[in-house]
N, CA, C and O atoms as CSV, one atom per row, in Angstrom:
chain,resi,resn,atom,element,x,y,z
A,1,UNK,N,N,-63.215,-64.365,-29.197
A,1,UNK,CA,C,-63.102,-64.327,-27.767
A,1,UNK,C,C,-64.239,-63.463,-27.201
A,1,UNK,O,O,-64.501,-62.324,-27.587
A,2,UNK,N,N,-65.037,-64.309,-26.006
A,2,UNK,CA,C,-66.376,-62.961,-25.545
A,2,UNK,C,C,-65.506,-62.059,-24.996
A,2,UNK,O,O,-64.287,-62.183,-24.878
A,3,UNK,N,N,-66.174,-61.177,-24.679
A,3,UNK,CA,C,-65.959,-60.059,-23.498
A,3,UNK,C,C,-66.613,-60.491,-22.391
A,3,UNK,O,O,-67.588,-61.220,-22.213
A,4,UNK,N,N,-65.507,-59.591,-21.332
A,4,UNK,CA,C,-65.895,-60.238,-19.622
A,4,UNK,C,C,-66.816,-58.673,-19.663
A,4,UNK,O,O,-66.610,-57.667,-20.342
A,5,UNK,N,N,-67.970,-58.996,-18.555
A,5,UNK,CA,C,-69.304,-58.627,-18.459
A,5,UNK,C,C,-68.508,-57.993,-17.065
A,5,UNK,O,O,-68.213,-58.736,-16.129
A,6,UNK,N,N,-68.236,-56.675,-17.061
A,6,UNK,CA,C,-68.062,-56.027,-15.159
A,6,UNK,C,C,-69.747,-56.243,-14.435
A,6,UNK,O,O,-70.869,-55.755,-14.573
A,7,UNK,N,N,-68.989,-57.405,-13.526
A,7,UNK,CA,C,-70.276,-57.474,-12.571
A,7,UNK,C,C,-69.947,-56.392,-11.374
A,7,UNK,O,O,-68.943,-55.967,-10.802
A,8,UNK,N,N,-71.756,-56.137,-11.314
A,8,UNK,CA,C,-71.839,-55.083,-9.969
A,8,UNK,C,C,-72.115,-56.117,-8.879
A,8,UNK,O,O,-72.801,-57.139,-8.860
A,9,UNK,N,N,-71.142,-55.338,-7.737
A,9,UNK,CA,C,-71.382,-56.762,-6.465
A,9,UNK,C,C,-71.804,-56.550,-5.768
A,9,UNK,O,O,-71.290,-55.493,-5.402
A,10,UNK,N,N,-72.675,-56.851,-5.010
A,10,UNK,CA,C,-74.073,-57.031,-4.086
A,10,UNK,C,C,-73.924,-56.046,-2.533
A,10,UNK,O,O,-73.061,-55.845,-1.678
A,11,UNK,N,N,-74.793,-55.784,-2.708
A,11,UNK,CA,C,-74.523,-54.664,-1.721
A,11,UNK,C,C,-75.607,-54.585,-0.442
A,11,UNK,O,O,-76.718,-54.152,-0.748
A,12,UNK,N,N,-75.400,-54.954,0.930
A,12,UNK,CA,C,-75.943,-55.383,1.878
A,12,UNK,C,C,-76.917,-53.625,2.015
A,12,UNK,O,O,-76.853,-52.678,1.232
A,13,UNK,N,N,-77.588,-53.734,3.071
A,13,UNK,CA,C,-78.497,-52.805,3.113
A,13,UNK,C,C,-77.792,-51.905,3.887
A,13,UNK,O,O,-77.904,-50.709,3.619
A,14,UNK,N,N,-77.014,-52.298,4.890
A,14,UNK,CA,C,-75.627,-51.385,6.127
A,14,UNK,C,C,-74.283,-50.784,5.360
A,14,UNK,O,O,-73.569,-49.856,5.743
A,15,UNK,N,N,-74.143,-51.665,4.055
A,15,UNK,CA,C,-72.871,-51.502,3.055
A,15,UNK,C,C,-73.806,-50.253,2.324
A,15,UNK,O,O,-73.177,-49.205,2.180
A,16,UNK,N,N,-75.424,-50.240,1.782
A,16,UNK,CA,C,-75.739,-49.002,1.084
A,16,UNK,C,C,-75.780,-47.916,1.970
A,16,UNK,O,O,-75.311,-46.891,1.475
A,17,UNK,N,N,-76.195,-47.805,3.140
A,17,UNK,CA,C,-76.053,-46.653,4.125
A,17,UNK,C,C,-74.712,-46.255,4.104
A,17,UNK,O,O,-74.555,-45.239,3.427
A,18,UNK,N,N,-73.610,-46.735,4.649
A,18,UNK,CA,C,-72.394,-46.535,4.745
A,18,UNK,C,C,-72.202,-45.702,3.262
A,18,UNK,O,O,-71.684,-44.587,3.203
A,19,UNK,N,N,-72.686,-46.409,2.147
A,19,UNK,CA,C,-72.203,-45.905,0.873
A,19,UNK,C,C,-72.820,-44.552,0.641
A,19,UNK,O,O,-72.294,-43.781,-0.162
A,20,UNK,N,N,-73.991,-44.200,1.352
A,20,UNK,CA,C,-75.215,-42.568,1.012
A,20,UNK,C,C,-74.125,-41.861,2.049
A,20,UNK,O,O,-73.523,-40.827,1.759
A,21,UNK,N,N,-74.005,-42.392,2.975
A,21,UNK,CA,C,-73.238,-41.472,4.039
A,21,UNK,C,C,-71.745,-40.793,3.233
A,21,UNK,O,O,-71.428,-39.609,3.124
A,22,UNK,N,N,-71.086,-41.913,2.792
A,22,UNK,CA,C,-69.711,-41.109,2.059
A,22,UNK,C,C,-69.888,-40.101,1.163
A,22,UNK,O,O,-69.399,-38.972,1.132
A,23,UNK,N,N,-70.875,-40.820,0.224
A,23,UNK,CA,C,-71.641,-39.455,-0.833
A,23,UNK,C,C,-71.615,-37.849,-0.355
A,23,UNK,O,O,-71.026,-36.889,-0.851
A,24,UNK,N,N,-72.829,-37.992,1.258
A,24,UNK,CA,C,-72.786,-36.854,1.612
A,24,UNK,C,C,-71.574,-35.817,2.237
A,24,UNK,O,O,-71.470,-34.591,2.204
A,25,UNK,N,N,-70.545,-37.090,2.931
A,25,UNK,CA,C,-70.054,-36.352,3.962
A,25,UNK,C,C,-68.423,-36.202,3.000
A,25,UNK,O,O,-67.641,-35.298,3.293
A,26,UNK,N,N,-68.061,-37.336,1.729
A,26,UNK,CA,C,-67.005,-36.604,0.908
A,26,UNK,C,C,-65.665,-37.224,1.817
A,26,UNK,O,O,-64.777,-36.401,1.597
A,27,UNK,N,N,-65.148,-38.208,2.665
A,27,UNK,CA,C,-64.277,-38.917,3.414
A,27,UNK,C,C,-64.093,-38.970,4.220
A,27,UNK,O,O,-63.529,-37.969,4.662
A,28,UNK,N,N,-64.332,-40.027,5.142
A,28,UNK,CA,C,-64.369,-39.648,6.718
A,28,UNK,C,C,-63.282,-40.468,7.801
A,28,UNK,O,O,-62.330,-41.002,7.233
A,29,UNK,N,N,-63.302,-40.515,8.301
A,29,UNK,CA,C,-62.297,-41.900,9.460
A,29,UNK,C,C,-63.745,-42.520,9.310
A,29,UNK,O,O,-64.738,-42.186,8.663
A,30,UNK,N,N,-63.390,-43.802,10.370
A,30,UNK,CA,C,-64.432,-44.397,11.612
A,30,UNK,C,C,-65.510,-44.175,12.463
A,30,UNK,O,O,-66.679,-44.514,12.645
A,31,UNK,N,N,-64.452,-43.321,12.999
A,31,UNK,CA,C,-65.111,-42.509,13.939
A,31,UNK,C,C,-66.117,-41.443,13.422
A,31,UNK,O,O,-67.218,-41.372,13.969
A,32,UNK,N,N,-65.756,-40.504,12.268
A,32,UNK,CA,C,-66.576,-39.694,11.805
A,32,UNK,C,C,-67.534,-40.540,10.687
A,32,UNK,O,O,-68.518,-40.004,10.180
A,33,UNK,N,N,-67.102,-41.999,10.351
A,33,UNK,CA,C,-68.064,-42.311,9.865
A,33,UNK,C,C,-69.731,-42.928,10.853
A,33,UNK,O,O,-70.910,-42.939,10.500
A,34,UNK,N,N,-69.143,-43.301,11.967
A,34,UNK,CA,C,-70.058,-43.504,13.277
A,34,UNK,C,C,-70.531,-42.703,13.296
A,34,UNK,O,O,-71.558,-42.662,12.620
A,35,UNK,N,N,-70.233,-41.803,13.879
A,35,UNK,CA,C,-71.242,-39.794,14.244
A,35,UNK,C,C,-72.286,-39.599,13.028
A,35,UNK,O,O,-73.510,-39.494,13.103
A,36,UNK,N,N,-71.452,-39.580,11.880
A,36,UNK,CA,C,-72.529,-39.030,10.799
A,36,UNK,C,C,-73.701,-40.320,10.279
A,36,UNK,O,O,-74.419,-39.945,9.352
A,37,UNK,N,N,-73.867,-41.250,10.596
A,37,UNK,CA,C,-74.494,-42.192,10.411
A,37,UNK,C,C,-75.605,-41.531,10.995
A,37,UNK,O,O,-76.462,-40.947,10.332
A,38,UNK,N,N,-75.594,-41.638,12.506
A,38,UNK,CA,C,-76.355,-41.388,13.461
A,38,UNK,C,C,-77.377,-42.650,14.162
A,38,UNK,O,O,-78.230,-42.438,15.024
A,39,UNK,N,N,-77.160,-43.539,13.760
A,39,UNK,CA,C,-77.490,-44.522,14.284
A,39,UNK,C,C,-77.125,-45.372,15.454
A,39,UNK,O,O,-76.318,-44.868,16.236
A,40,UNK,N,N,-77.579,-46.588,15.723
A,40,UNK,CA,C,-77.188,-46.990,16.958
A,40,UNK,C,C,-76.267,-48.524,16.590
A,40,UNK,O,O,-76.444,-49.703,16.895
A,41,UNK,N,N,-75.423,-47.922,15.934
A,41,UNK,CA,C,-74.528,-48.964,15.437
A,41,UNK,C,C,-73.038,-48.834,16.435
A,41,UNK,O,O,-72.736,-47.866,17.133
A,42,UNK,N,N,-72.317,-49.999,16.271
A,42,UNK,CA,C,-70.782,-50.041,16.872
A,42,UNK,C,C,-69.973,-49.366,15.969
A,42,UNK,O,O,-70.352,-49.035,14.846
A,43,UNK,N,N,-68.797,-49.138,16.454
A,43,UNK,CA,C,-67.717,-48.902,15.818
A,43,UNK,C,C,-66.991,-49.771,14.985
A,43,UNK,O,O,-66.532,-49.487,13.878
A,44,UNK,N,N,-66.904,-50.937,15.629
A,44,UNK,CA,C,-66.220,-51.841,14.835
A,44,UNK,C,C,-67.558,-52.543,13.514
A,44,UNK,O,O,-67.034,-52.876,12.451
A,45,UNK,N,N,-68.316,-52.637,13.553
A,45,UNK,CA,C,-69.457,-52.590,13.005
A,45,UNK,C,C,-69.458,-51.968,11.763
A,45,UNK,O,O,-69.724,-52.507,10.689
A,46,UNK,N,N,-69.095,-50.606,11.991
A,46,UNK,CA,C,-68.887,-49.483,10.799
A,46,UNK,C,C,-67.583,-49.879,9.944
A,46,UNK,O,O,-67.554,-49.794,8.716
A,47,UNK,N,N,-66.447,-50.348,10.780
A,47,UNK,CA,C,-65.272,-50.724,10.212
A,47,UNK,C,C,-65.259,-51.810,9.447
A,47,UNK,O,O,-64.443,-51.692,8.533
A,48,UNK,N,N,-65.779,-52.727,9.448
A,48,UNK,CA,C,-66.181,-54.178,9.231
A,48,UNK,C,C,-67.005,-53.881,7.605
A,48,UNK,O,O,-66.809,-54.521,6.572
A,49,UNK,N,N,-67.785,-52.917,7.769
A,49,UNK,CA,C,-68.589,-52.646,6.968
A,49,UNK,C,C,-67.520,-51.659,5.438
A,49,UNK,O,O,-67.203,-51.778,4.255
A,50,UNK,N,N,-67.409,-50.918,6.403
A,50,UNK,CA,C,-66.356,-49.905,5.673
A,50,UNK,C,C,-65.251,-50.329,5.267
A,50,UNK,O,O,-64.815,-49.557,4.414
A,51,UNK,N,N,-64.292,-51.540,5.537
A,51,UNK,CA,C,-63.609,-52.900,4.943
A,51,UNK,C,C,-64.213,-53.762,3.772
A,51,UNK,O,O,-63.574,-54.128,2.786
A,52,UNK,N,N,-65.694,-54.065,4.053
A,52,UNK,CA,C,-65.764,-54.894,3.022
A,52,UNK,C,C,-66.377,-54.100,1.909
A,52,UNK,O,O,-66.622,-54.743,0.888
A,53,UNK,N,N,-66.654,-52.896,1.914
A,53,UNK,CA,C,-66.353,-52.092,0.735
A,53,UNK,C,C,-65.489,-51.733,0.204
A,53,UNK,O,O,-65.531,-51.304,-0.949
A,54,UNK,N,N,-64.157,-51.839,1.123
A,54,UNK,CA,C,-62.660,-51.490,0.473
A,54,UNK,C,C,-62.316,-52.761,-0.564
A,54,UNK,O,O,-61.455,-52.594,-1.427
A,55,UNK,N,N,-62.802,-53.640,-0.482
A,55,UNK,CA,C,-62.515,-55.040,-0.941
A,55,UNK,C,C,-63.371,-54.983,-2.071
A,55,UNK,O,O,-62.918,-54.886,-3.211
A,56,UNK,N,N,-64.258,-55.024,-1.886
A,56,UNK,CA,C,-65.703,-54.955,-3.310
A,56,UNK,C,C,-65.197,-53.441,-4.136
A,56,UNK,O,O,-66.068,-52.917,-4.830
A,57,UNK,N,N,-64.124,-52.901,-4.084
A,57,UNK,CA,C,-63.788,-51.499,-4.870
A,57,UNK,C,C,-64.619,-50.844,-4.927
A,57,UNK,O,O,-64.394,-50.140,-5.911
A,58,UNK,N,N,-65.573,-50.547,-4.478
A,58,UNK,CA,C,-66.657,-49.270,-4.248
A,58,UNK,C,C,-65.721,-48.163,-3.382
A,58,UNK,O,O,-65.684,-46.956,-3.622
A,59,UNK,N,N,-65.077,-48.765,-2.466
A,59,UNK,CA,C,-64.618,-47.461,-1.235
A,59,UNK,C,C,-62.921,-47.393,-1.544
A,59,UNK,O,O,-62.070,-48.110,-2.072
A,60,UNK,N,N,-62.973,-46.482,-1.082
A,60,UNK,CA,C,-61.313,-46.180,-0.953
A,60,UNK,C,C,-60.587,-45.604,-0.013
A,60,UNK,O,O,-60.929,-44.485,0.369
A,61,UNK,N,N,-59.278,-46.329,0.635
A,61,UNK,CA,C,-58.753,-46.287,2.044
A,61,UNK,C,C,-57.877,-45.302,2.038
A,61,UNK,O,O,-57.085,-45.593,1.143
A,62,UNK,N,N,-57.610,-44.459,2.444
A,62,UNK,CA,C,-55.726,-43.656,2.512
A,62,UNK,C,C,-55.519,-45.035,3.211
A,62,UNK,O,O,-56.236,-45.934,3.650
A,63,UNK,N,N,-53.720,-44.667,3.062
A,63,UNK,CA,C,-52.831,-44.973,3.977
A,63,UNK,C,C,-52.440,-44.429,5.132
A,63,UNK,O,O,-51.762,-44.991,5.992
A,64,UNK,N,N,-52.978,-43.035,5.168
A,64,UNK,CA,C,-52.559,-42.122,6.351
A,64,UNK,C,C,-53.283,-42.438,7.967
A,64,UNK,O,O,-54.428,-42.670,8.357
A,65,UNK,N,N,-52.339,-42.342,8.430
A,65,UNK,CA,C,-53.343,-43.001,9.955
A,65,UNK,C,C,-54.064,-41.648,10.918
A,65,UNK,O,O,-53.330,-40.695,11.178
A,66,UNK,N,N,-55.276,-41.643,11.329
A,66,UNK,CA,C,-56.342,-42.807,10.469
A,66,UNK,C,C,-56.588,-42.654,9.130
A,66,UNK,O,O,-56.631,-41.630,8.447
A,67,UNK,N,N,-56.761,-43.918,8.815
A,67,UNK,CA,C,-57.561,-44.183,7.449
A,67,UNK,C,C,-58.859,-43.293,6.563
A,67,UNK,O,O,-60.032,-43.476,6.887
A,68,UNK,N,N,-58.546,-42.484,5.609
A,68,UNK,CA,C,-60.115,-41.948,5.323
A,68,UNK,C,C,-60.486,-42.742,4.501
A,68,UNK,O,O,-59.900,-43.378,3.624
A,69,UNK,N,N,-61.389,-42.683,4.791
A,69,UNK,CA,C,-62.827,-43.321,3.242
A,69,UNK,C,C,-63.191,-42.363,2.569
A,69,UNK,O,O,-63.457,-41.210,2.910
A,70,UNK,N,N,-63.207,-43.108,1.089
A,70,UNK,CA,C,-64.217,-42.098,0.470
A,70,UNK,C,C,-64.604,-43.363,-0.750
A,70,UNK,O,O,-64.152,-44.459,-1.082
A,71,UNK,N,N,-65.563,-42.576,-1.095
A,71,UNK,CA,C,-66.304,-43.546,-2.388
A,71,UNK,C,C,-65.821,-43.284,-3.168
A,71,UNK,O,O,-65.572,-42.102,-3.405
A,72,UNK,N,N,-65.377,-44.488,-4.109
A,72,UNK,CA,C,-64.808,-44.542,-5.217
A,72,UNK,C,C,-65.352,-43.587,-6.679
A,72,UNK,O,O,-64.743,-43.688,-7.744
């Protein structure tokens, strides 16, 4: 029987920012993930982004409302 090969999954250029930002800042909401960006991005934008890293298992959500992120 082969072995399954863990693929690494593709990572947009807004999904790697989002991902340097958690590094530095250690878990944030939304909102504090917006601020510390510093860019001229949306909110929902960041969320969207910060979702489809929850999905690709790189990021990780609480349950607590709000939601923190942090990198896996």
């Amino acid at each position: 029987m082969a072995k399954r090969r863990k693929t690494i999954p593709r990572l947009a250029e807004g999904e790697l920012e989002i991902l340097q930002m958690l590094w530095r800042e250690n878990g944030v909401t939304i909102l504090e993930a917006q601020k510390a960006l510093d860019l001229p991005i949306g909110y929902t934008t960041v969320q969207t982004r910060l979702n489809r890293l929850v999905k690709k298992g790189i990021v990780k959500k609480t349950s607590a409302r709000p939601g923190r992120y942090t990198a896996s």
